[in-house]
C-alpha positions in Angstrom: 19.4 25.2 13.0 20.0 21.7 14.6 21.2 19.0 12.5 18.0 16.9 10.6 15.8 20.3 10.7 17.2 22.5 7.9 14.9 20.7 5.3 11.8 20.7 7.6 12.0 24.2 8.8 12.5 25.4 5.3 9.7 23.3 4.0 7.9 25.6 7.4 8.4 28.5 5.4 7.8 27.9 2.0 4.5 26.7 2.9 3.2 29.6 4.0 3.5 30.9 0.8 0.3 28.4 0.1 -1.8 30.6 2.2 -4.5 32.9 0.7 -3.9 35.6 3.6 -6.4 38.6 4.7 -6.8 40.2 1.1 -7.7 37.0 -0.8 -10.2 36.0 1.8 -12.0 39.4 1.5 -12.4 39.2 -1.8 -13.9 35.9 -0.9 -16.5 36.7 1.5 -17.2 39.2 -0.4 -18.8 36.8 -3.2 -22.4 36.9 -3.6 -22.8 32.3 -3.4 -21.0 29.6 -2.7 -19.6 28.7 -6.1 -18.7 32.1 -6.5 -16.4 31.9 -4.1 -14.9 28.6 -5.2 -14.3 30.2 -8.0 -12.2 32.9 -6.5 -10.4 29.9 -4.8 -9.6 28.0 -7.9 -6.0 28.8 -8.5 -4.7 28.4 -4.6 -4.1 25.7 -2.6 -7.5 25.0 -1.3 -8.7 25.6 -5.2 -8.1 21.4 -6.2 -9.6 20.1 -3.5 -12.3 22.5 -3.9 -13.2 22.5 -7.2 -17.1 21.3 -8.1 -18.2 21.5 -4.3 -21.5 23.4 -4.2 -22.7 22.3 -0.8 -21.2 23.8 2.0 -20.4 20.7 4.5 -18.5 19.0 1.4 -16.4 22.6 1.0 -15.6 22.6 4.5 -14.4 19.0 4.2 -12.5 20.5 1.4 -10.5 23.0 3.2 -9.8 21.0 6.1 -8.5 18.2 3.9 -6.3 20.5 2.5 -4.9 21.5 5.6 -4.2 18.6 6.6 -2.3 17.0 3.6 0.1 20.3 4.0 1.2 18.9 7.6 1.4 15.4 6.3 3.8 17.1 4.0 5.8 19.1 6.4 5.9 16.3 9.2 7.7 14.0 6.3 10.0 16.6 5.8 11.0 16.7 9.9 13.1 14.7 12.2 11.5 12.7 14.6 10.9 15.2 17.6 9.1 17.8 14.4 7.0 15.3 13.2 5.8 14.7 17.0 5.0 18.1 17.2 2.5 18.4 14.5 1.5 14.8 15.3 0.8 16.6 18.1 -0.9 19.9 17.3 -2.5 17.8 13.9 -4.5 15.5 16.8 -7.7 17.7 16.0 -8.5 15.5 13.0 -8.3 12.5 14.8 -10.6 14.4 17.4 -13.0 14.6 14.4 -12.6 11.2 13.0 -14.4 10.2 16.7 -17.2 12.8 16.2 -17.9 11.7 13.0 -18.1 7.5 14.3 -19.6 8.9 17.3 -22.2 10.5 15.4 -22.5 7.6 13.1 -23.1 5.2 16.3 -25.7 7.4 17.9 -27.5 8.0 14.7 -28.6 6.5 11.6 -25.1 4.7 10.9 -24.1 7.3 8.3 -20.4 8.5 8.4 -18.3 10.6 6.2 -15.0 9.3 5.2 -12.5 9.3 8.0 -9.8 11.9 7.4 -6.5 10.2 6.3 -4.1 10.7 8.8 -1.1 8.7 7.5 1.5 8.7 9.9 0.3 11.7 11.9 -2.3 9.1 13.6 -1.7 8.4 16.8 -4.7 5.7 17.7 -7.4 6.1 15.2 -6.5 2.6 13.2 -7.8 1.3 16.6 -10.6 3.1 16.8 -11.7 2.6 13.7 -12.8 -0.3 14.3 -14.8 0.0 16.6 -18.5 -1.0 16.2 -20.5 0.3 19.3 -19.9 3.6 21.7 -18.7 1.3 24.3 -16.7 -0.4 21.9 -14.9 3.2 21.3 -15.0 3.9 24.9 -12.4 0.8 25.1 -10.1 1.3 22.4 -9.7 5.1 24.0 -9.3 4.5 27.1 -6.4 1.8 25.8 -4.7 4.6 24.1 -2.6 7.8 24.4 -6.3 9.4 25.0 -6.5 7.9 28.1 -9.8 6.8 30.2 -12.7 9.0 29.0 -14.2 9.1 32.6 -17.8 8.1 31.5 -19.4 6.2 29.3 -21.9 8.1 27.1 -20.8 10.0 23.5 -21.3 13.4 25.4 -18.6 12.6 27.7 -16.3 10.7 25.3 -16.3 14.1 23.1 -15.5 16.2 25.6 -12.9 14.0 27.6 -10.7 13.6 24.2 -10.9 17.2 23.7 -9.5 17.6 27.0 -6.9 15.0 26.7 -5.6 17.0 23.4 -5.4 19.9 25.1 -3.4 18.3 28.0 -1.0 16.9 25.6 -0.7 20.0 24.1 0.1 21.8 27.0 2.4 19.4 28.2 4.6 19.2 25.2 4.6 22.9 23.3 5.1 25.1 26.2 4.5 28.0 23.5 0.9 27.3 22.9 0.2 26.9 26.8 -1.5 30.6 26.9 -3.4 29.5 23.5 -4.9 26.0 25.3 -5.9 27.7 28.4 -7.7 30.1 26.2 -9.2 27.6 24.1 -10.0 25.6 27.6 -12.1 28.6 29.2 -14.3 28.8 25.8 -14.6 24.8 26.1 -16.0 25.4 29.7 -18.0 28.8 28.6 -20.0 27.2 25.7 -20.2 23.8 27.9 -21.8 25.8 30.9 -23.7 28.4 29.6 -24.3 28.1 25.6 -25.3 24.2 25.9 -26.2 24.9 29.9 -25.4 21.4 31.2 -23.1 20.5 33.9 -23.2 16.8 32.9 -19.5 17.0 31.8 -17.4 18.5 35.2 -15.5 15.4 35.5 -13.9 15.8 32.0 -13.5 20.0 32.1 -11.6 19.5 35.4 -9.0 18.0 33.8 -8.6 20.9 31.7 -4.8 22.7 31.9 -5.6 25.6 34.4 -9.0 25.2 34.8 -10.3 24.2 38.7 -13.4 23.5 40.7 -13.7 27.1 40.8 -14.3 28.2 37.7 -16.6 25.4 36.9 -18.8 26.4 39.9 -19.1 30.1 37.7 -22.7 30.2 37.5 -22.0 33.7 35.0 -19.5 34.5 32.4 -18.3 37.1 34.9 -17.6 34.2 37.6 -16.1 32.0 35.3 -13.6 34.7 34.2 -12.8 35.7 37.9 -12.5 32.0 38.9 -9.4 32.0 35.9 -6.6 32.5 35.8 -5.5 35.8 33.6 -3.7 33.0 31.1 -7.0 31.7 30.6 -9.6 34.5 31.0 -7.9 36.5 28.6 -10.4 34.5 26.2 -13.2 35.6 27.8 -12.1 39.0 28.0 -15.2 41.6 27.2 -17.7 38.5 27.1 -20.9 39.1 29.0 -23.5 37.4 27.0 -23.1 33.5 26.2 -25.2 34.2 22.7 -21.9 36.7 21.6 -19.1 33.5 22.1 -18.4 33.2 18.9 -16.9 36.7 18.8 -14.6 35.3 21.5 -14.0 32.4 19.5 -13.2 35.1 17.0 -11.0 36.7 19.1 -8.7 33.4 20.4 -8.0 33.1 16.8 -7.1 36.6 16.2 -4.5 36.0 19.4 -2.9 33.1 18.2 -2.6 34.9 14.7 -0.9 37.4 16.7 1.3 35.2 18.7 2.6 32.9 15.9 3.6 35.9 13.5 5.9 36.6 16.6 7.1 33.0 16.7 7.8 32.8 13.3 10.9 35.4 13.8 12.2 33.5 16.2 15.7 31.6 15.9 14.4 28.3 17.3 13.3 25.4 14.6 10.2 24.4 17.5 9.3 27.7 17.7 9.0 28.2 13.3 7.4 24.7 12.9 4.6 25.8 15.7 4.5 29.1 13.9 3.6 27.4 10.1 1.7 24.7 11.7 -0.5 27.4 13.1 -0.8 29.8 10.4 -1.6 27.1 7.9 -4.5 26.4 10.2 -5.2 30.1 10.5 -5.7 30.9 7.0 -7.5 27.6 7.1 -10.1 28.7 9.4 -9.8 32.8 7.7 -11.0 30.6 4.1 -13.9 28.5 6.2 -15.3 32.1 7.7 -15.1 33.7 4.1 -17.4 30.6 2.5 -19.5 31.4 5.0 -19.6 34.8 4.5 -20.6 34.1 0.6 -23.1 31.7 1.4 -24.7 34.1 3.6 -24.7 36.7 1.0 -21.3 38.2 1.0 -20.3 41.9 1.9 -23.5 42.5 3.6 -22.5 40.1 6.7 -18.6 40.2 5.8 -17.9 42.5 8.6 -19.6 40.2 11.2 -18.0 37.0 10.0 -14.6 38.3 9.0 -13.2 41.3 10.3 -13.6 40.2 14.3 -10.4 37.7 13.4 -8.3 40.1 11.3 
């Protein structure tokens, strides 16, 4: 290990031992309500945060929020250059902090809490304050996000999504394959599930991702206009209603990818691999709610087994 990572990259692996893996998230889908399967949550990590949530939005919050206070933890635990990385990889909840005020602006002024990033934040203290959309336009276009390239909330959402995924790409070479993935659903669901090409001058920017393909007037033309480090996403995808089974599938992949990671020697390549996982089994725990709100085992195989 390289001097200042020992703690951190231990801290990686013990971790992981917070997850509620494959098994536990059966038997959570597999609950018949919502508090049901809170119940069968209550002694792991998500169980705390958890515990008394009977609507679903405020049991998502829940789970994410737990999430996200185990990288606050591991990133205090790194040097400087680990803590960037899941700075880094964590930007996703400053991506939602700007929904959420996005939202807020566009609608009726409500606005959940933002989610506390501590010192994984890389610009949201600026954007919180931020009273109008062009008011958070500004402050983005001032910071490490970069200029949005258009004015309305549509293209401010999708431009900082882009930007994440180009500093993602930049600066974990190991997750390339997983942001050009991610980047050709971005483009699939932009095209043909909301069917508007309002937003080309954000998806260009995209890692991998050209005129070409956002030209695709199919699935089938998107995929051919891709790379194969991309379209391995859309791999098998012919009908724009069945994305989520591809979304299903990218997260089955990196699954894949960062159990492979994880026995490697390098202390970048096991931080990306916890830092992953832990959002893995994150995501594993959101699908099994869902499948218990729904009903449980009747729909478990639909929700559930296309990820594990």
């Amino acid at each position: 290990m390289k001097p200042g990572w020992t703690a951190g990259v231990t801290r990686a692996r013990l971790m992981l031992s917070r997850t509620i893996g494959e098994e536990h998230a059966r038997a959570v889908a597999g609950c018949g309500s919502l508090p049901e399967a809170v119940g069968a949550l209550a002694g792991s990590a998500y169980g705390e945060r958890l515990h008394g949530h009977e609507d679903p939005a405020a049991a998502e919050r829940a789970i994410a929020e737990t999430l996200l206070w185990h990288l606050r933890i591991l990133a205090g635990w790194l040097p400087a250059a680990g803590a960037a990385l899941v700075r880094t990889l964590a930007a996703w909840f400053e991506v939602a902090n700007v929904d959420a005020r996005l939202a807020s602006l566009a609608g009726d002024g409500r606005e959940p809490p933002a989610f506390v990033l501590g010192g994984l934040a890389t610009a949201w203290p600026s954007f919180e304050r931020a009273r109008s959309v062009d008011e958070l336009v500004e402050a983005v276009a001032r910071s490490v996000w970069g200029e949005p390239g258009g004015r309305s909330p549509g293209e401010l959402a999708i431009a900082i999504r882009v930007s994440w995924a180009r500093r993602v790409h930049e600066s974990v070479p190991a997750a390339a394959d997983w942001v050009a993935g991610a980047g050709a659903l971005l483009v699939a669901r932009e095209l043909f599930v909301a069917g508007t090409r309002e937003h080309t001058a954000q998806l260009v920017k995209l890692p991998v991702v050209g005129e070409q393909a956002l030209a695709a007037g199919s699935l089938r033309e998107l995929r051919a206009g891709l790379p194969s480090r991309a379209a391995w996403a859309l791999e098998g995808l012919t009908d724009p209603a069945d994305l989520w089974r591809a979304e299903l599938g990218w997260w089955a992949r990196v699954e894949r990818d960062a159990l492979v990671l994880l026995r490697q020697a390098g202390d970048e390549a096991i931080v990306l691999a916890a830092v992953t996982l832990l959002a893995v089994d994150a995501q594993r725990t959101l699908r099994a709610l869902a499948a218990a709100v729904l009903g449980g085992s009747s729909v478990l195989a639909e929700v559930l087994d296309g990820a594990v």
